[in-house]
Phi, psi and omega in degrees: 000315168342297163300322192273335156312288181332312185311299192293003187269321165302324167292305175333275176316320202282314200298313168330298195272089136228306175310336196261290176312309164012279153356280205279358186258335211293125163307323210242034155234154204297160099307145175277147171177228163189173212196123182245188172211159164327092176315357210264145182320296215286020196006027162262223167285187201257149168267323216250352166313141193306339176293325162114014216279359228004260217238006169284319166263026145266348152296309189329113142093037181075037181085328208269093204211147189229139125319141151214167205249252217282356165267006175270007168034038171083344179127353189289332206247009185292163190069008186253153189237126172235128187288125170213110241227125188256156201269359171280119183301330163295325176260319205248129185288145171311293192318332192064220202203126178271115187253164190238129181250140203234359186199167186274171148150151162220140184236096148086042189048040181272171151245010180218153148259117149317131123300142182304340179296293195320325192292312210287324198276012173268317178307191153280323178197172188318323199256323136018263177325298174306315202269353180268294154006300168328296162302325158086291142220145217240132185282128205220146151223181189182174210174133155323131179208183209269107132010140174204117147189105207266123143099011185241119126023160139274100174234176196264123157273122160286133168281143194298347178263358144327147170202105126335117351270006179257329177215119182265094169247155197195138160270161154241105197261143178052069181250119186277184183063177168249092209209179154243156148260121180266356200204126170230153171228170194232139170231160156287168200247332191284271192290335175059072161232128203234170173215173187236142173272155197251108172281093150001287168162155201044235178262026182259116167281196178194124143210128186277127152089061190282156198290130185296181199055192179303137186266128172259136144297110157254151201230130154270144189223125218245095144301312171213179182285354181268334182238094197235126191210095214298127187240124174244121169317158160273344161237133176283140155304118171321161187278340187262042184316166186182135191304150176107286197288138162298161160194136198271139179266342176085354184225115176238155191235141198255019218262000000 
């Protein structure tokens, strides 16, 4: 009888830690954690956030947009969207509220700062809301999930600190799916000879002395270091380019 216990105690444990990676590996699963919001009166996002997104990331996605402390990866994780859900049952929908991160910050060991709109669409109802409000910060769990901005591009915003013809800076705005942009080059559109930008901080690319005439963007787009994959717009920036103004790239990736 021995053996055959030990065995069954050996299957036990093996399964256990096959679960337990799982766990730590499975994309579509939740993580614990917490979560406070934004003190500012208009309860959406912050204009002054760290993604550099200016008053584009206080709107982004109808307001519903968060800080984040360690998914904000260095700039990497601006734009990126997660479902997140507070966990009292008395107050709060299953569904939660899919939120876009648009700034750095931390409160109190959260992993997210809320707009107020966002922290409030986690309840059930109007008082709901308030009593979560109240509370100030909340036991959460949350995950990754795919971008939606149904009927739009991947476009490029010049950042207002632009100066045509010596310095070019530009956000990449409404990027659907979960991917990351881990990289960009700027090519000429006559020789198509590129070169890779310098990520500032947060989604602000850079370059000095950037090339005359039309500009191509190409953006690599990362799921892991194994599935990595260069996407070339289909419209170019004009050469007459000018801070503030869009440009729609014509291509969006839904991965």
């Amino acid at each position: 009888m021995a053996p055959l216990r030990w065995l069954l105690i050996s299957v036990a444990c093996f399964l256990f830690m096959q679960s337990l990676g799982k766990s730590e590996t499975c994309p579509d699963c939740f993580i614990h954690s917490r979560a406070g919001y934004y003190p500012n009166s208009d309860q959406k996002g912050t204009e002054v956030g760290e993604c550099g997104f200016g008053k584009f990331g206080a709107t982004l996605n109808g307001g519903d947009v968060s800080a984040a402390s360690e998914l904000y990866r260095g700039g990497v994780g601006c734009g990126a969207c997660y479902q997140v859900r507070c966990t009292y049952s008395y107050y709060c929908l299953d569904k939660g509220v899919t939120v876009v991160i648009t700034d750095h910050g931390i409160s109190d060991r959260t992993d997210f700062i809320l707009s107020q709109r966002a922290f409030s669409q986690m309840a059930q109802s109007t008082d709901a809301a308030a009593s979560l409000l109240a509370l100030g910060i909340v036991d959460i769990e949350y995950r990754r999930v795919s971008c939606s901005y149904p009927n739009k591009n991947i476009t490029f915003k010049i950042d207002e600190s632009s100066n045509n013809p010596y310095y070019l800076a530009f956000e990449i705005l409404y990027q659907q799916g979960k991917m990351d942009i881990t990289a960009v080059q700027l090519c000429e559109t006559q020789n198509f000879v590129c070169k890779l930008l310098d990520r500032t901080h947060g989604a602000v690319w850079t370059t000095t002395s950037p090339p005359s005439g039309p500009l191509s963007i190409r953006m690599l787009f990362s799921a892991n270091d194994e599935d990595q994959t260069w996407v070339v717009p289909v419209n170019n920036i004009p050469g007459n380019w000018k801070p503030g103004d869009t440009y729609d790239s014509g291509v969006q990736v839904n991965a």
